[in-house]
C-alpha positions in Angstrom: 99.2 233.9 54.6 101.1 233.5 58.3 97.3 232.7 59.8 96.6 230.1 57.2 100.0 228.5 57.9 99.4 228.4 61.3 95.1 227.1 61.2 96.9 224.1 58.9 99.5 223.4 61.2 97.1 223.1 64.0 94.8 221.2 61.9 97.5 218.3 61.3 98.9 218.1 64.5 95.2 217.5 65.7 94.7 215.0 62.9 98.3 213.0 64.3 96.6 213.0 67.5 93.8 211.3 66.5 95.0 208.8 64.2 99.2 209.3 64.4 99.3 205.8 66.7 95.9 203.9 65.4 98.3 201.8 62.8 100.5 200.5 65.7 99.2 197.0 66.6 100.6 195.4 69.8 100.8 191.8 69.8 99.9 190.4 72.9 100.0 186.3 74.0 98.6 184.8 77.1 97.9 181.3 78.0 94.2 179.8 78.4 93.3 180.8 81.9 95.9 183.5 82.9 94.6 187.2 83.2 96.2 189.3 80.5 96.7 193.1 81.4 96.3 195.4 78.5 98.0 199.2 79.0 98.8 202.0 77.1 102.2 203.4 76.9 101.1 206.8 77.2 100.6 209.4 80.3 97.3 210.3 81.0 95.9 213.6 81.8 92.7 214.6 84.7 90.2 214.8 82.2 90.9 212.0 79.9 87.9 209.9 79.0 89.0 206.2 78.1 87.2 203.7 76.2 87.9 199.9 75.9 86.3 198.5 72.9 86.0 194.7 71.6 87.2 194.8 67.9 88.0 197.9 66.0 85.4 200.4 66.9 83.7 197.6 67.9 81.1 197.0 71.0 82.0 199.2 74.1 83.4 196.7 76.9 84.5 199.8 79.5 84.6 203.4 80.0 86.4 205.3 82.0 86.2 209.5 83.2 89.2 210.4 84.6 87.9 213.8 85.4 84.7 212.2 87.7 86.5 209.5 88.4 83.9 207.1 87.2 84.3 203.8 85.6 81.8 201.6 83.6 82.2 198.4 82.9 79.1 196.8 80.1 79.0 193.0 81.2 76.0 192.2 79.0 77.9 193.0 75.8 78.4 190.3 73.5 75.5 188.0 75.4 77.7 188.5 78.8 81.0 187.0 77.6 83.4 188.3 79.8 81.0 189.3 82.5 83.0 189.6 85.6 85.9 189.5 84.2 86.6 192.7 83.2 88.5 195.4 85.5 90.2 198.8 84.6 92.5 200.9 86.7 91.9 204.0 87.9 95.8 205.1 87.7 96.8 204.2 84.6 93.4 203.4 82.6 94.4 199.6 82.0 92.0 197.0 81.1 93.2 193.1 82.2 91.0 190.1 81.4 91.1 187.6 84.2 90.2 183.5 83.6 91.1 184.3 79.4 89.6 182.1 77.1 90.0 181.3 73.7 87.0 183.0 72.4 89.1 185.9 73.9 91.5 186.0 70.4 91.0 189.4 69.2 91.4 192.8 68.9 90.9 195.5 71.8 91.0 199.4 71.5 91.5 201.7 73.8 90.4 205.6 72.8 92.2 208.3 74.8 89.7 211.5 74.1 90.6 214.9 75.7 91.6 217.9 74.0 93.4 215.6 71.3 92.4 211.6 70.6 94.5 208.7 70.2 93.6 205.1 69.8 95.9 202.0 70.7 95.3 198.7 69.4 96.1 195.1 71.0 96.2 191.6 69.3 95.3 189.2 71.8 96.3 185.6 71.3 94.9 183.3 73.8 97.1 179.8 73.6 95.7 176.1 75.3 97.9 175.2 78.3 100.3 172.5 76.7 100.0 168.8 78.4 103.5 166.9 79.5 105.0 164.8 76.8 105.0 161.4 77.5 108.2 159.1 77.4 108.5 155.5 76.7 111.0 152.5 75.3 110.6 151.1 72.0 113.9 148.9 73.2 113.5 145.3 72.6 113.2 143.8 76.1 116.5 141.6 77.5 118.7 143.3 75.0 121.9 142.9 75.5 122.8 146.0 73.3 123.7 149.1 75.0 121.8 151.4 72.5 117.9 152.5 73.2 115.0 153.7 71.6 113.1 156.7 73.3 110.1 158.1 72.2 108.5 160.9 73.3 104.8 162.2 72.3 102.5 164.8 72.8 98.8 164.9 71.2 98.4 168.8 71.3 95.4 171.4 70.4 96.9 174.6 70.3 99.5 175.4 67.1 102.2 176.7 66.3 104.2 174.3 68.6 107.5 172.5 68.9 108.3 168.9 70.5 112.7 168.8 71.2 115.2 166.1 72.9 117.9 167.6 74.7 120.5 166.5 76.6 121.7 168.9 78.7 121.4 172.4 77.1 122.3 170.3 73.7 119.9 170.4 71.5 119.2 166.7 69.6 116.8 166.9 67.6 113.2 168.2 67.3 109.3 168.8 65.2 107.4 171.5 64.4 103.9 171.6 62.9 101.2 174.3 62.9 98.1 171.7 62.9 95.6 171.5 65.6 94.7 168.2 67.4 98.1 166.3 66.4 99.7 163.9 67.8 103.5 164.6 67.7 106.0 162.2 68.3 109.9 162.0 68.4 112.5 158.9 68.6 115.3 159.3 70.0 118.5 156.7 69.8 120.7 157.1 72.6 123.3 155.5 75.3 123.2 155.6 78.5 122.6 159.3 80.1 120.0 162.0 81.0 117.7 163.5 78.5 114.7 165.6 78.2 111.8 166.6 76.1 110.3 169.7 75.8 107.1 170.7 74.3 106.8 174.8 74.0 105.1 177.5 72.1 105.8 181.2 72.1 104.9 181.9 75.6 104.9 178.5 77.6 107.5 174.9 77.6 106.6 171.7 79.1 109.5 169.7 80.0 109.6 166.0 80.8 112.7 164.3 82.2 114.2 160.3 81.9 117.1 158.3 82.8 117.8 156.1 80.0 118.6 153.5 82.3 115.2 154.0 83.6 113.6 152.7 80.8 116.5 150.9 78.9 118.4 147.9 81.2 121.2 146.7 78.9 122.8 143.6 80.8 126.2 142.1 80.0 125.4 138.6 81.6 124.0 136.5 78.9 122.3 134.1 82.0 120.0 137.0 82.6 119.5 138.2 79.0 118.1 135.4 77.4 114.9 134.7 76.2 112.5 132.2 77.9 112.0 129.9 75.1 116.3 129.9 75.4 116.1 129.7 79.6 113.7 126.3 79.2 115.8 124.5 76.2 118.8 124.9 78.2 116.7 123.8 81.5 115.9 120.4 79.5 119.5 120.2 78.2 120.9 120.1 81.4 118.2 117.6 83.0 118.7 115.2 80.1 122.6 115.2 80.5 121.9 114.8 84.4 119.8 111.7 83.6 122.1 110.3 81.2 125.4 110.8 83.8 123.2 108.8 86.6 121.9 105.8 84.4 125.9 105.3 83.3 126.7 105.7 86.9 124.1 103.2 88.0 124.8 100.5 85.0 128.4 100.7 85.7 127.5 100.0 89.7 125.2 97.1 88.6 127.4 95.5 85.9 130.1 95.3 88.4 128.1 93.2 91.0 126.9 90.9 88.2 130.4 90.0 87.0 131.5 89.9 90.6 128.9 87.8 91.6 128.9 85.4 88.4 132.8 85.1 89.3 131.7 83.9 92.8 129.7 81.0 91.5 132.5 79.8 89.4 134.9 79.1 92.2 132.6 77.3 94.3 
């Protein structure tokens, strides 16, 4: 009875070797173009062989033998798709992915086999760089209101992401949406000051920053505010009264010669 205890404890710890951490998925984010280093958290021992595989028990991608010290790395799986760019390390058995793509979303295993096996899995998420928002005025030009209208946009193709106006660690206001290709956009009425607007995911921001008065010229002097049709009409005005004062100046000159002179004429 002791010996069959003892056979059936050995049996399950050998089955938590193999398959104890299998369910453990680690989620793991990198932006288009970074390399993306994926590591187990365990110690390994001299004659551990390591396997990298593309999917669950999916095609072999690299193999390691700790004890011989050799490594393989297949580049012609999967018609050559991450053909040098593949690269494990001898100390700790890690595989990283240099020059990620997209087509680089998915899950990896790694197989630690020695006298007991354990399998680690990674979720790789491969996210588009994000672009700079853009920021313009939707102000009416020559206002003499101190208010303005800011917009700031973004047309994005990677999701989830978020588009924000701060000012200063304040946060204003802000869009989320989970749709590729959008074009986001976010108004903004403010005074003026210093904002920004930030476009981030999980893993990466891009930040844009304005000056309101950058963009937004609020003037108090109504002689520089005023619209052109409003510039000329006063332009005439002042012409026309100009023309009026010198024809009353010059009739009054000439209609006191006349009488002078017709006074003249009388006396002699």
């Amino acid at each position: 009875m002791f010996v069959r205890l003892v056979l059936f404890g050995l049996c399950c710890c050998r089955l938590v070797g193999v398959f104890g951490d299998s369910s453990a998925v680690k989620s793991v984010p990198v932006t288009e173009g970074d390399s993306v280093t994926l590591r187990a958290d365990t110690e390994l021992l001299a004659d551990d062989l390591i396997m990298w595989n593309f999917k669950t028990n999916g095609p072999l991608l690299a193999k390691f033998n700790r004890a011989t010290n050799n490594i393989s790395i297949y580049n012609d799986v999967l018609n050559g798709r991450f053909r040098n760019r593949l690269k494990v390390d001898v100390q700790t058995g890690s595989l990283t992915i240099t020059n990620t793509r997209n087509t680089d979303s998915e899950v990896y295993q790694i197989t630690i086999s020695s006298k007991t096996r354990s399998t680690h899995i990674f979720n790789v998420s491969v996210y588009a760089r994000l672009p700079v928002p853009v920021i313009i005025s939707e102000s009416p030009q020559n206002s003499s209101v101190s208010k303005c209208s800011l917009v700031c946009s973004s047309v994005v193709n990677v999701s989830p992401v978020t588009l924000s106006w701060f000012k200063g660690n304040s946060l204003l206001s802000s869009i989320s949406v989970s749709d590729l290709n959008r074009n986001l956009s976010l108004n903004l009425e403010c005074l003026d000051d210093s904002y920004s607007c930030v476009l981030n995911n999980s893993i990466s921001n891009q930040t844009q920053y304005v000056n309101n008065t950058e963009l937004c010229q609020p003037c108090s002097d109504c002689a520089f505010c005023c619209h052109a049709s409003e510039a000329i009409a006063r332009l005439v005005a002042s012409v026309l009264v100009g023309v009026a004062i010198v024809f009353v100046v010059v009739y009054d000159i000439t209609t006191s010669r006349k009488d002078k002179l017709d006074r003249h004429l009388q006396v002699h």
